[in-house]
PQR file of N, CA, C, O and H, with PARSE charges and radii, in Angstrom:
ATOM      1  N   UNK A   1       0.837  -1.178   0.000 -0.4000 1.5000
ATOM      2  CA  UNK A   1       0.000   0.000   0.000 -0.0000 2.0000
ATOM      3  C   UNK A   1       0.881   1.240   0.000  0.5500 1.7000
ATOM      4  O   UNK A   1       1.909   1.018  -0.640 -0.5500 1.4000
ATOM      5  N   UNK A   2       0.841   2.167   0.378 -0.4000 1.5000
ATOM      6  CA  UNK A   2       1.142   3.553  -0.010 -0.0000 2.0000
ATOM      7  C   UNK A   2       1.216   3.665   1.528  0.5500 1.7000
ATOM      8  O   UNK A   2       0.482   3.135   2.363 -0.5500 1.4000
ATOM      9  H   UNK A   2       0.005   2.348   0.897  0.4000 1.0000
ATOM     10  N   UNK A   3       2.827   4.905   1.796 -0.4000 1.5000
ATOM     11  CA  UNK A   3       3.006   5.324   3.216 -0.0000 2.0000
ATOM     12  C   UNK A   3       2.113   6.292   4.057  0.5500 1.7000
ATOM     13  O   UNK A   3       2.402   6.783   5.148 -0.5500 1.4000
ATOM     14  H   UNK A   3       3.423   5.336   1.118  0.4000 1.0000
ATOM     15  N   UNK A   4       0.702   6.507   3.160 -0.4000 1.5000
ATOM     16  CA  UNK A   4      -0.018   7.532   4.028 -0.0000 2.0000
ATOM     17  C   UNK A   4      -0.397   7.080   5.418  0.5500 1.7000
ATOM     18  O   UNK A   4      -0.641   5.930   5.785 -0.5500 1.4000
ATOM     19  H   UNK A   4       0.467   6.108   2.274  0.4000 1.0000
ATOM     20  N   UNK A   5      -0.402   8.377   6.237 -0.4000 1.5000
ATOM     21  CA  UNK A   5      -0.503   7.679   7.656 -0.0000 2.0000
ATOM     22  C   UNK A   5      -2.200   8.340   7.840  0.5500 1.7000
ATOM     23  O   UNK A   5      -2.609   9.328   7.229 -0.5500 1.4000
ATOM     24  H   UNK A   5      -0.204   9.311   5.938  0.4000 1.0000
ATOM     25  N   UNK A   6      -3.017   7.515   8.835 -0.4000 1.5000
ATOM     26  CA  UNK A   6      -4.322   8.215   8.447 -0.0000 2.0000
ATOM     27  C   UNK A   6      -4.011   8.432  10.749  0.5500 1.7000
ATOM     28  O   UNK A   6      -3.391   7.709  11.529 -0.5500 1.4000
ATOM     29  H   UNK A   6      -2.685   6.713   9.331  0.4000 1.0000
ATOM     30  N   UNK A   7      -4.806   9.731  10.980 -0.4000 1.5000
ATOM     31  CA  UNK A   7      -4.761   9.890  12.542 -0.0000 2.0000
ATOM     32  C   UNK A   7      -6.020   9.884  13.025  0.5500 1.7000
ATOM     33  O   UNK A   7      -6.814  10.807  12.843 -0.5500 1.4000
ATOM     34  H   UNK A   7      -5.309  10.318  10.347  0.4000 1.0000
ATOM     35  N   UNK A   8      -6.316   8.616  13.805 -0.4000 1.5000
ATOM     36  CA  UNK A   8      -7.361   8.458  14.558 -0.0000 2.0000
ATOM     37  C   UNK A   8      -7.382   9.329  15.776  0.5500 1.7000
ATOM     38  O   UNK A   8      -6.428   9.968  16.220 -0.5500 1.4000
ATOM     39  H   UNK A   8      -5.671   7.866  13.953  0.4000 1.0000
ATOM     40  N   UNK A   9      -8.623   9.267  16.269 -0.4000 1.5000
ATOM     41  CA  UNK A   9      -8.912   9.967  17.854 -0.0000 2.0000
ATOM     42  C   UNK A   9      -8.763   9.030  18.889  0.5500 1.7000
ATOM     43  O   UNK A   9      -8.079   8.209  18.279 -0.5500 1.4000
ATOM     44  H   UNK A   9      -9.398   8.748  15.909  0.4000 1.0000
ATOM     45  N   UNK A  10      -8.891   8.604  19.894 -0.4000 1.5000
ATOM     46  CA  UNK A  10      -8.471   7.799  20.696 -0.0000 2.0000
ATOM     47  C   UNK A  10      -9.684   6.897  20.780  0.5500 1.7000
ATOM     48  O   UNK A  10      -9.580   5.671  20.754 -0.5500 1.4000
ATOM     49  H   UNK A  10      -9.447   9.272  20.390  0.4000 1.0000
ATOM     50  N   UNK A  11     -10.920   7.583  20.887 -0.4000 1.5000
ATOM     51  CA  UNK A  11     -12.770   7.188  20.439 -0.0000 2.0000
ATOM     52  C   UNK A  11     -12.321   6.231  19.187  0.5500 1.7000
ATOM     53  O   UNK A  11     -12.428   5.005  19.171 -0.5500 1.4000
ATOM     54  H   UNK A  11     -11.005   8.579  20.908  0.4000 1.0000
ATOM     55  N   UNK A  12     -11.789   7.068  18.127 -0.4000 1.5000
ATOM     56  CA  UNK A  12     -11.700   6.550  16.724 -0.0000 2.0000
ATOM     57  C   UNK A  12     -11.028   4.632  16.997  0.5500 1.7000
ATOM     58  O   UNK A  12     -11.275   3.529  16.509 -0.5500 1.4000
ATOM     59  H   UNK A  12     -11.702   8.064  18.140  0.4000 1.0000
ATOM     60  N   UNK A  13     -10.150   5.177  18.008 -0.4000 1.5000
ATOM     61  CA  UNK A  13      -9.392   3.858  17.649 -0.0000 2.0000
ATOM     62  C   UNK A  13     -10.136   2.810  18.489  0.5500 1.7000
ATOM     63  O   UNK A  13     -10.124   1.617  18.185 -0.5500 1.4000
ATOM     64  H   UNK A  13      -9.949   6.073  18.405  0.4000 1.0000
ATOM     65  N   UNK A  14     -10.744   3.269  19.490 -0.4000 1.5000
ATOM     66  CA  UNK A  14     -11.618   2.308  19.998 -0.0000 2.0000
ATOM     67  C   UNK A  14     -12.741   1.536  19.065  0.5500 1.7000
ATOM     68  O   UNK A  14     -13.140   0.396  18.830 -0.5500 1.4000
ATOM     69  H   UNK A  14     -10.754   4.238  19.737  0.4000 1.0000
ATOM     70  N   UNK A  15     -12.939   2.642  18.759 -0.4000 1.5000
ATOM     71  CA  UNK A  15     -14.300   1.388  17.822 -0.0000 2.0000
ATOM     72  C   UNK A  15     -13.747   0.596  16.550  0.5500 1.7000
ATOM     73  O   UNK A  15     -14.302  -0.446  16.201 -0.5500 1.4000
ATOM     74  H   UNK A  15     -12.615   3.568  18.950  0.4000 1.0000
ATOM     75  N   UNK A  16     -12.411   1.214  15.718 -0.4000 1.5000
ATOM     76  CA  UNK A  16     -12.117   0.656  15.069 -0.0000 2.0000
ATOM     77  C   UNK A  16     -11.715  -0.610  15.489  0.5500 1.7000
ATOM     78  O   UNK A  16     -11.940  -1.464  14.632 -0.5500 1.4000
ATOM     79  H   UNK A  16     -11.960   2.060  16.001  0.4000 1.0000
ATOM     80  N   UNK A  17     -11.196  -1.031  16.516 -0.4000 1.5000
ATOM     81  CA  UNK A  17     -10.489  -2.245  17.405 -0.0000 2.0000
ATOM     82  C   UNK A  17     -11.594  -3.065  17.542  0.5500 1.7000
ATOM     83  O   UNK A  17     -11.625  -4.274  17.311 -0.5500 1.4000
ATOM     84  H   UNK A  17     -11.012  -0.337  17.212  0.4000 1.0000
ATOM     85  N   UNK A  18     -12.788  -2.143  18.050 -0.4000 1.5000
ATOM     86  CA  UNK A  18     -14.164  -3.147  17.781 -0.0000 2.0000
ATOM     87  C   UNK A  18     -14.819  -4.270  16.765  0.5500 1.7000
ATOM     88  O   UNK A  18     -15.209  -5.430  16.632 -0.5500 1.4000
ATOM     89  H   UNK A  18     -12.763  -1.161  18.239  0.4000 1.0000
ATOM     90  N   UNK A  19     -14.594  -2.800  16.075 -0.4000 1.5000
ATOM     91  CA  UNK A  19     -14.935  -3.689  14.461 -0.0000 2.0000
ATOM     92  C   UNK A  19     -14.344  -4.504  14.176  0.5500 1.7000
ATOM     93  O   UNK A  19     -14.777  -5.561  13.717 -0.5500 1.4000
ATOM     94  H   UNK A  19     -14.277  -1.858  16.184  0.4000 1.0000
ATOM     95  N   UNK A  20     -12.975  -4.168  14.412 -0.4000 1.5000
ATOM     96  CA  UNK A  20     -11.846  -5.455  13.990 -0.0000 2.0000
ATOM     97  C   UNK A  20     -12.175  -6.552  14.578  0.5500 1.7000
ATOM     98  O   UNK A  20     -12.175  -7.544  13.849 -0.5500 1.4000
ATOM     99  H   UNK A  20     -12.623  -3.309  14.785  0.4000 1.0000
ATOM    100  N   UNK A  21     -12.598  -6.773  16.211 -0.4000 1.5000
ATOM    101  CA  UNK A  21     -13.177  -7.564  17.055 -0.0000 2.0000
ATOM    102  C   UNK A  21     -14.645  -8.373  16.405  0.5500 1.7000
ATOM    103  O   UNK A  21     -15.373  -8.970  17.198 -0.5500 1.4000
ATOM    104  H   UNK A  21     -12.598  -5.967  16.803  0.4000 1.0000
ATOM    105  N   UNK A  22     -14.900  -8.341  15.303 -0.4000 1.5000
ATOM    106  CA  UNK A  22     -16.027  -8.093  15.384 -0.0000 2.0000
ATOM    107  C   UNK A  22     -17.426  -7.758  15.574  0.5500 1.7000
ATOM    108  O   UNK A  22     -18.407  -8.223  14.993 -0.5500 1.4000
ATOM    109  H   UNK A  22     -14.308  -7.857  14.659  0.4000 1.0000
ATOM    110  N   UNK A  23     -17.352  -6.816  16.545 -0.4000 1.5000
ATOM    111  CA  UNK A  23     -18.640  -6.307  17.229 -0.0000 2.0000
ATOM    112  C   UNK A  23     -19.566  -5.275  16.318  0.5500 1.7000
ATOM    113  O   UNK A  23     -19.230  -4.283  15.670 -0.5500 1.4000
ATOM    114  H   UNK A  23     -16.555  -6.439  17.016  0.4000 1.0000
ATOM    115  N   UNK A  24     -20.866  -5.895  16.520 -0.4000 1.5000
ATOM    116  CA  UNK A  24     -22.061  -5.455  15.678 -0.0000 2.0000
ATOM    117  C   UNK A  24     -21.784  -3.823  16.598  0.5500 1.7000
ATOM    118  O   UNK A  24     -21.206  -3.483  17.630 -0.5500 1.4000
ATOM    119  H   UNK A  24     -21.139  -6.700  17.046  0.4000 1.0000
ATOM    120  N   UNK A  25     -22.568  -3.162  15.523 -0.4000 1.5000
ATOM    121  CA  UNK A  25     -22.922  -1.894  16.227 -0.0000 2.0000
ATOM    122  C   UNK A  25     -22.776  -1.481  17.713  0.5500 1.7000
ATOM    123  O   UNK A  25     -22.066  -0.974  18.581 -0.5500 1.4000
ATOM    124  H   UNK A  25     -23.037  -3.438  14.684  0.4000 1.0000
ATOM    125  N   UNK A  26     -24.603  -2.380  17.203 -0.4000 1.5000
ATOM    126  CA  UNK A  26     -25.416  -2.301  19.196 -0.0000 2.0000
ATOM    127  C   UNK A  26     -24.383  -2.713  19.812  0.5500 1.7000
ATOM    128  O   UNK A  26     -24.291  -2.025  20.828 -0.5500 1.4000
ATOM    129  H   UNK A  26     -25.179  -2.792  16.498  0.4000 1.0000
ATOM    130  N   UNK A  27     -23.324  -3.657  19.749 -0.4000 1.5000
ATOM    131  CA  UNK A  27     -22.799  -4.090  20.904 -0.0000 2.0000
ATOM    132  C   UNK A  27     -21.510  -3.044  21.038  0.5500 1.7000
ATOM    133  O   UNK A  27     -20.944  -3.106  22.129 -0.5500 1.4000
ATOM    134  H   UNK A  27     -23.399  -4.216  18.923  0.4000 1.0000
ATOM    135  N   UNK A  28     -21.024  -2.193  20.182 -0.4000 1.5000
ATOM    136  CA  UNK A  28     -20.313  -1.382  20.374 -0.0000 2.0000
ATOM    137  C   UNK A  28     -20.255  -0.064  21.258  0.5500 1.7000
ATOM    138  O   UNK A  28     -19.414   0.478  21.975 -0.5500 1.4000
ATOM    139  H   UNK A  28     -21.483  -2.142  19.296  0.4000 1.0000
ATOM    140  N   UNK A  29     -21.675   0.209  20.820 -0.4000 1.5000
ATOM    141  CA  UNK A  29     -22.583   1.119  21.781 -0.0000 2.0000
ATOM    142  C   UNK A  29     -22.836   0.692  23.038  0.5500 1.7000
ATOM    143  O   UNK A  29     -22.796   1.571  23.898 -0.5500 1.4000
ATOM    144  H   UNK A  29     -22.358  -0.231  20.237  0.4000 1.0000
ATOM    145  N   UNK A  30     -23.122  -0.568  23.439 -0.4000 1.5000
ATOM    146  CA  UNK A  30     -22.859  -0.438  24.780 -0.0000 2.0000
ATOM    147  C   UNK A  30     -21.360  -1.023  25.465  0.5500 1.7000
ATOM    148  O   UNK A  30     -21.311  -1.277  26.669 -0.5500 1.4000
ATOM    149  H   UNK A  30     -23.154  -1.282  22.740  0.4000 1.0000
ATOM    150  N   UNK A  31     -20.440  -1.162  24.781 -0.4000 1.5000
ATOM    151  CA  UNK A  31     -19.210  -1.329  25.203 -0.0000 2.0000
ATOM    152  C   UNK A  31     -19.070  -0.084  25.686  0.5500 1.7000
ATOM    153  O   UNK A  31     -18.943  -0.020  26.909 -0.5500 1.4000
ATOM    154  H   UNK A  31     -20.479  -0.955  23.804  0.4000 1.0000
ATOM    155  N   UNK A  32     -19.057   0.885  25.108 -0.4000 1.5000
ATOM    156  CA  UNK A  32     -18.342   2.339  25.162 -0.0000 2.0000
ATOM    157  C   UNK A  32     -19.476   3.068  25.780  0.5500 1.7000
ATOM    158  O   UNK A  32     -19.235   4.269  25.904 -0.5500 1.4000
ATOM    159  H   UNK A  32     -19.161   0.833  24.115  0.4000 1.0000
ATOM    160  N   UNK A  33     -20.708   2.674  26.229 -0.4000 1.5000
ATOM    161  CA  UNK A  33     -21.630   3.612  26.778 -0.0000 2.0000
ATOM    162  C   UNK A  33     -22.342   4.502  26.073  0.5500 1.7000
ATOM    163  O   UNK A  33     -23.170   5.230  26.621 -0.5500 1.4000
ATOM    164  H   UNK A  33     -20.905   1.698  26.129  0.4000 1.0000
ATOM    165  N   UNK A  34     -22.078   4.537  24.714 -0.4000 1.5000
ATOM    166  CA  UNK A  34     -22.767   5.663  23.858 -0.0000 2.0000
ATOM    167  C   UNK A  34     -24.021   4.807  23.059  0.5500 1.7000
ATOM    168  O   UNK A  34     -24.389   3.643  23.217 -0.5500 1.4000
ATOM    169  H   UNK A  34     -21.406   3.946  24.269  0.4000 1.0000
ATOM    170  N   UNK A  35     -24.430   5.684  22.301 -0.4000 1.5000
ATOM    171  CA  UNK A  35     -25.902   5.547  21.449 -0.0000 2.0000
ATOM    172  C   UNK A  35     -25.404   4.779  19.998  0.5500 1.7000
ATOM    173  O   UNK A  35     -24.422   5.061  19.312 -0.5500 1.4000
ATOM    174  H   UNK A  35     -24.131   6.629  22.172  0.4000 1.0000
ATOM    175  N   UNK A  36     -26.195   3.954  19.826 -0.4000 1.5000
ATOM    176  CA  UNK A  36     -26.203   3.528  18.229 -0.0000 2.0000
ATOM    177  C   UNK A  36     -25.756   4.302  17.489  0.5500 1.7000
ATOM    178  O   UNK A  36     -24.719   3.961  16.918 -0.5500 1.4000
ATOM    179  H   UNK A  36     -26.992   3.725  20.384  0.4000 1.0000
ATOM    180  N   UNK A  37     -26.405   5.816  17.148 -0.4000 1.5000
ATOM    181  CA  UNK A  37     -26.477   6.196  16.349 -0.0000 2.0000
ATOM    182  C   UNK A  37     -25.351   7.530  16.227  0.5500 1.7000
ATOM    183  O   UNK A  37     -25.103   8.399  15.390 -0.5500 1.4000
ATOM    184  H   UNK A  37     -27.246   6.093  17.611  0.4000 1.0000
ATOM    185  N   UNK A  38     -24.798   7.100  17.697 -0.4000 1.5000
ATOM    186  CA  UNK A  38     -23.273   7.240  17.917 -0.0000 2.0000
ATOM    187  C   UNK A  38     -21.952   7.073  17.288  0.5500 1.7000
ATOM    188  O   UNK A  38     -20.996   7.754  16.916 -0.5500 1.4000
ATOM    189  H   UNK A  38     -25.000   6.394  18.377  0.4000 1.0000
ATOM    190  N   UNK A  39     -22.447   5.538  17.359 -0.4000 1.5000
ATOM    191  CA  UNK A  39     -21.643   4.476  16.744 -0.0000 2.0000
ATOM    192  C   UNK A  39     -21.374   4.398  15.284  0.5500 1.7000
ATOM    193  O   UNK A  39     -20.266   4.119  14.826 -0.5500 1.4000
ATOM    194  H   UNK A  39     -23.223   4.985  17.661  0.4000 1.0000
ATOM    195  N   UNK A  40     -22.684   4.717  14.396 -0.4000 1.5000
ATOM    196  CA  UNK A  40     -22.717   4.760  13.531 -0.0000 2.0000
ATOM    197  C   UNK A  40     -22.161   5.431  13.014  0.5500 1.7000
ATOM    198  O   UNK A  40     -21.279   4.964  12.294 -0.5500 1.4000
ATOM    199  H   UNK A  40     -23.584   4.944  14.768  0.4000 1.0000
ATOM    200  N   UNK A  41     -22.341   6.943  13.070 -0.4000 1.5000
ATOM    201  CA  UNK A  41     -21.361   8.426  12.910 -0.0000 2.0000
ATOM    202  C   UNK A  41     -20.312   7.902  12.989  0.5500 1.7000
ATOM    203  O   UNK A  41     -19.875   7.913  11.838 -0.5500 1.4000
ATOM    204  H   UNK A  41     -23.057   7.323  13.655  0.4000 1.0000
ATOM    205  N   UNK A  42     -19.506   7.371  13.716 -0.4000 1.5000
ATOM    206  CA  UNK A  42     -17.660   7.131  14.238 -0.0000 2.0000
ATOM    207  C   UNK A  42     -17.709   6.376  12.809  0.5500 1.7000
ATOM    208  O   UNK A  42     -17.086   6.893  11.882 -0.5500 1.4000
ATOM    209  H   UNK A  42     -19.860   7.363  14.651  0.4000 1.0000
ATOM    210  N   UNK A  43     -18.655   4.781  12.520 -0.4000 1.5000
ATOM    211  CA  UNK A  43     -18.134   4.007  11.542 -0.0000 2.0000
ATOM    212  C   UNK A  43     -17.883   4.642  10.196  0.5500 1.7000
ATOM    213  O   UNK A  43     -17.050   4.284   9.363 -0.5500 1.4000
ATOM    214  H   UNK A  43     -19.160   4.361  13.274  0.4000 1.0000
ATOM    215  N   UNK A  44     -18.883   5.813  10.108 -0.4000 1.5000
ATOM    216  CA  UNK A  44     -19.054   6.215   8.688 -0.0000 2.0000
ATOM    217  C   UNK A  44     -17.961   7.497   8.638  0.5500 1.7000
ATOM    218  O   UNK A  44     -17.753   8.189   7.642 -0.5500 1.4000
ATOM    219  H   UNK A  44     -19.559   6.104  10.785  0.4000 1.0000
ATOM    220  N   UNK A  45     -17.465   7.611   9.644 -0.4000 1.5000
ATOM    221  CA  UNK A  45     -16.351   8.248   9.316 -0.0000 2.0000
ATOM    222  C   UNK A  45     -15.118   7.962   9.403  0.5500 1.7000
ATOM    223  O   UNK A  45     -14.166   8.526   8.864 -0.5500 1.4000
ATOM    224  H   UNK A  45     -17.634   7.048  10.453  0.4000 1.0000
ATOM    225  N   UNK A  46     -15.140   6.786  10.313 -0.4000 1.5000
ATOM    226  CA  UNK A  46     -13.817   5.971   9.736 -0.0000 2.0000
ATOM    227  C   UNK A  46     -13.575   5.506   8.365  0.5500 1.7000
ATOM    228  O   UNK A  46     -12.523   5.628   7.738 -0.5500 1.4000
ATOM    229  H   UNK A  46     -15.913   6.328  10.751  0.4000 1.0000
ATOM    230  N   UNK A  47     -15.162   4.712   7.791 -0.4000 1.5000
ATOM    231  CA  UNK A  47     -14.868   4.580   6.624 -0.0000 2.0000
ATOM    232  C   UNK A  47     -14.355   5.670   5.276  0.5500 1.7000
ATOM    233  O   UNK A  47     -13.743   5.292   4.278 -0.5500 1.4000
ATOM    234  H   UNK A  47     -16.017   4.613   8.301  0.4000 1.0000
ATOM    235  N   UNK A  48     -14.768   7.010   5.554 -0.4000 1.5000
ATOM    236  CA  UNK A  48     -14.596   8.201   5.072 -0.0000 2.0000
ATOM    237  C   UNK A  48     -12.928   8.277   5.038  0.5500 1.7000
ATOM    238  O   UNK A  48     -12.168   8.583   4.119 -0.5500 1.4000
ATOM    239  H   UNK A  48     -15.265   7.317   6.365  0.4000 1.0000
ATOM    240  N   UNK A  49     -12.662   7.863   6.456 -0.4000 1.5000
ATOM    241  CA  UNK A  49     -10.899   8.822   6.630 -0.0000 2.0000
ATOM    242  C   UNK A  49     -10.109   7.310   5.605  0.5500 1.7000
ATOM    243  O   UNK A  49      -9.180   7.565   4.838 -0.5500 1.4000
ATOM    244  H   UNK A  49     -13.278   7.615   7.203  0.4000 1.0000
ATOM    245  N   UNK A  50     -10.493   6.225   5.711 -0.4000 1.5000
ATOM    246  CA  UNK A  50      -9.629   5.297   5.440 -0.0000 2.0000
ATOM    247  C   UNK A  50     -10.072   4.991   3.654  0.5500 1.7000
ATOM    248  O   UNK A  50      -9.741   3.962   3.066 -0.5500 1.4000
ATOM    249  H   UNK A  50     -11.247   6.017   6.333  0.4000 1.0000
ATOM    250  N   UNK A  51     -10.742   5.946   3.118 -0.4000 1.5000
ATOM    251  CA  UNK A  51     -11.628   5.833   1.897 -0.0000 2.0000
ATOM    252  C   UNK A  51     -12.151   4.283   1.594  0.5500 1.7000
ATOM    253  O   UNK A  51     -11.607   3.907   0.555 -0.5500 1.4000
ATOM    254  H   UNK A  51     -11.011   6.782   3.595  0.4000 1.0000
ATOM    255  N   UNK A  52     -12.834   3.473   2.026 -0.4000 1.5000
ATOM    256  CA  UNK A  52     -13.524   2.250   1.924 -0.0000 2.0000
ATOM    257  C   UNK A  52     -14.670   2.239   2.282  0.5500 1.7000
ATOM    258  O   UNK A  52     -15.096   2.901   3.228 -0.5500 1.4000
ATOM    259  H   UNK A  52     -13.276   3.778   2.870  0.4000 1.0000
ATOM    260  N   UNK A  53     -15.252   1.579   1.665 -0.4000 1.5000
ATOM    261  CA  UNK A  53     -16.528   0.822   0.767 -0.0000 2.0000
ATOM    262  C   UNK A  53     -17.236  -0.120   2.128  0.5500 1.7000
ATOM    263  O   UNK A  53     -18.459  -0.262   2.111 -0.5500 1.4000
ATOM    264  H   UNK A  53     -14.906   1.042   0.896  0.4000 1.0000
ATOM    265  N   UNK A  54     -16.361  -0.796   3.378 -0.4000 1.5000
ATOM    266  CA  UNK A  54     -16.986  -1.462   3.538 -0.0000 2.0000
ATOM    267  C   UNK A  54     -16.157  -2.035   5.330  0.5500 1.7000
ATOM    268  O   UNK A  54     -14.949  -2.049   5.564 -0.5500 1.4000
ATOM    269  H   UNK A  54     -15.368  -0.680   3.392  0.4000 1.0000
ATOM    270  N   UNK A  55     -16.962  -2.319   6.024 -0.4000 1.5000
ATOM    271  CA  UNK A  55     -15.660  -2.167   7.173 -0.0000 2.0000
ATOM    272  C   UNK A  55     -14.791  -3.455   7.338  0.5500 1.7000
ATOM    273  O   UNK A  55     -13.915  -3.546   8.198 -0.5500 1.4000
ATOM    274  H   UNK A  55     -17.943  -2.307   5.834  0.4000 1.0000
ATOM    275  N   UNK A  56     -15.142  -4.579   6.326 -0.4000 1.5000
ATOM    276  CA  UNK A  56     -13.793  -5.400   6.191 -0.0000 2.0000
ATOM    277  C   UNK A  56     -12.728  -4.771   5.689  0.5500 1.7000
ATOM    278  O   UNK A  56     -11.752  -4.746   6.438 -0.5500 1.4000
ATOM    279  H   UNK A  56     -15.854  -4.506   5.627  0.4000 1.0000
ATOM    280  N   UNK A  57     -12.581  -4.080   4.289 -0.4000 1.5000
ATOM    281  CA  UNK A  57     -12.032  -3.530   3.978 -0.0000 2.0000
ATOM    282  C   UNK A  57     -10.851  -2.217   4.548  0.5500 1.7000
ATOM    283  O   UNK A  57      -9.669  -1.989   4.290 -0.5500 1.4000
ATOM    284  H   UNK A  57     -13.374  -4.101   3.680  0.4000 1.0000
ATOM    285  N   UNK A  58     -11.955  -1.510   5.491 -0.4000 1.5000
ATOM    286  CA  UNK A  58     -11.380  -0.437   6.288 -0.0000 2.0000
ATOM    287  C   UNK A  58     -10.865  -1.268   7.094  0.5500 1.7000
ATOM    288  O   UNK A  58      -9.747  -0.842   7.386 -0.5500 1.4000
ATOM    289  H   UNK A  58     -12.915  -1.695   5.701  0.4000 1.0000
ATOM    290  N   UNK A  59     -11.123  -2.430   7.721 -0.4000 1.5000
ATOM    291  CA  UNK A  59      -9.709  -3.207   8.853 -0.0000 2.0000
ATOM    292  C   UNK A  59      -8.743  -3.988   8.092  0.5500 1.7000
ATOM    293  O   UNK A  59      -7.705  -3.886   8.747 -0.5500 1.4000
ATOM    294  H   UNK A  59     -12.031  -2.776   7.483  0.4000 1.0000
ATOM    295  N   UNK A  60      -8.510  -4.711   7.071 -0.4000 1.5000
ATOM    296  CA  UNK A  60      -7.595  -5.005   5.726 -0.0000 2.0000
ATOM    297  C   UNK A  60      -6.586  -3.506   5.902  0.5500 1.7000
ATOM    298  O   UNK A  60      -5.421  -3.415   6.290 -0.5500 1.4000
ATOM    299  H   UNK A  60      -9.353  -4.794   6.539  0.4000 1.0000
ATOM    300  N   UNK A  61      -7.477  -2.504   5.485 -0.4000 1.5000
ATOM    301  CA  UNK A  61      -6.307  -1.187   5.142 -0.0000 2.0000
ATOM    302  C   UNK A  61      -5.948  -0.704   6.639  0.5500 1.7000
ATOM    303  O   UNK A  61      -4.989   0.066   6.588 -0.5500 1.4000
ATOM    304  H   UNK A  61      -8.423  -2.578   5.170  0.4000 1.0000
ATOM    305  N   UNK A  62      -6.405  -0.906   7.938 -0.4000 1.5000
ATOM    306  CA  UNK A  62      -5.807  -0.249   8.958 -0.0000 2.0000
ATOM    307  C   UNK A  62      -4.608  -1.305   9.066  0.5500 1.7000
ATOM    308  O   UNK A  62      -3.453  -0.924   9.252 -0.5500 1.4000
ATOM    309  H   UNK A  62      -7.184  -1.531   7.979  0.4000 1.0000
ATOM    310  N   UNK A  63      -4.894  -2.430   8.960 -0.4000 1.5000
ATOM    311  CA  UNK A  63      -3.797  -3.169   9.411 -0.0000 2.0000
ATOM    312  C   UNK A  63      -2.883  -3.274   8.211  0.5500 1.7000
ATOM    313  O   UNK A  63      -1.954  -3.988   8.589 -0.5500 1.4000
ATOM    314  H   UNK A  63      -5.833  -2.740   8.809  0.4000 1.0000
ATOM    315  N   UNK A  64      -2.692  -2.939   7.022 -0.4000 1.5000
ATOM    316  CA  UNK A  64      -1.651  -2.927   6.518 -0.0000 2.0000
ATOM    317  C   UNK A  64      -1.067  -1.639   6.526  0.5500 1.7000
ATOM    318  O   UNK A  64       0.111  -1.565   6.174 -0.5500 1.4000
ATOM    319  H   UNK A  64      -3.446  -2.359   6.715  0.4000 1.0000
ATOM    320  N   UNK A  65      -1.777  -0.416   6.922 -0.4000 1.5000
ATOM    321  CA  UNK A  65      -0.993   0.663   7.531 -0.0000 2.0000
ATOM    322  C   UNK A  65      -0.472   0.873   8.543  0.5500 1.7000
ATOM    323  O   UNK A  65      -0.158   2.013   8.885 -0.5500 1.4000
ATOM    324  H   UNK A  65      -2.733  -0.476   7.207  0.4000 1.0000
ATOM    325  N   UNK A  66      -0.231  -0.311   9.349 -0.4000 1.5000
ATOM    326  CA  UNK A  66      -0.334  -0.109  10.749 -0.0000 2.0000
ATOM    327  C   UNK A  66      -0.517   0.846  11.837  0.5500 1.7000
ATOM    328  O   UNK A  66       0.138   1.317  12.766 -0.5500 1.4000
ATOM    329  H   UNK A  66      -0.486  -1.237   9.072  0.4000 1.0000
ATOM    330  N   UNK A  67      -1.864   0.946  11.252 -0.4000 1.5000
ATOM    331  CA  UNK A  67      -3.042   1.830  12.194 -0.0000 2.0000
ATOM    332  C   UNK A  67      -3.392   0.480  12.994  0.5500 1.7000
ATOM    333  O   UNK A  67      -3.548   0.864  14.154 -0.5500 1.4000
ATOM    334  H   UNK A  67      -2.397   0.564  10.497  0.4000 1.0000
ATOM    335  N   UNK A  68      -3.545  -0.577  12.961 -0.4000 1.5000
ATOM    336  CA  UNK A  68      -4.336  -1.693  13.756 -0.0000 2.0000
ATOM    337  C   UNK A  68      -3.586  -2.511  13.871  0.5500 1.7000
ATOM    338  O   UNK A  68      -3.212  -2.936  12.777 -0.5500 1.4000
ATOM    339  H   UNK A  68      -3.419  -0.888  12.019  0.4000 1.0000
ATOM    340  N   UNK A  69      -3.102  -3.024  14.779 -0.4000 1.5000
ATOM    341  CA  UNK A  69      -1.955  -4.100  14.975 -0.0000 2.0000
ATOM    342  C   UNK A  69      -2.746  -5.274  15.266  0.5500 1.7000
ATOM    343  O   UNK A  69      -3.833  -5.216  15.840 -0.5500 1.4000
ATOM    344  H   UNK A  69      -3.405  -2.679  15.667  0.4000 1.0000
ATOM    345  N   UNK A  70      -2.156  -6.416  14.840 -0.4000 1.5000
ATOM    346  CA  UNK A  70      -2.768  -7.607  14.424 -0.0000 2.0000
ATOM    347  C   UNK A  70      -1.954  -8.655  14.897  0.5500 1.7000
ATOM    348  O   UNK A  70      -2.261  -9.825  14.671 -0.5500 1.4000
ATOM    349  H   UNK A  70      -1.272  -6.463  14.374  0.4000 1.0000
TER
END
């Protein structure tokens, strides 16, 4: 891939770790105490910062940027 570095928020990196975890939404939302529609906002803008289509994809590209250690 390409050396761009992308900078998460500390929130950011939490849920991304989630996803990677596989955790549905709802269950993300109540890991972290916040609202669904919380959750949702963070995903759709992770997917935004990491430009992907899809959140397998966005954890594929964190971890070969090593944004997500694996």
């Amino acid at each position: 891939m390409n050396d761009t570095q992308i900078t998460l928020t500390e929130r950011e990196q939490q849920v991304l770790r989630l996803v990677a975890a596989g955790r549905k939404t709802p269950q993300i939302a109540d890991t972290l105490s916040l609202g669904v529609e919380t959750i949702r906002w963070y995903r759709k803008k992770l997917l935004a910062k990491f430009g992907a289509s899809t959140s397998a994809e966005m954890v594929r590209m964190a971890i070969e940027m090593g944004t997500l250690n694996y």
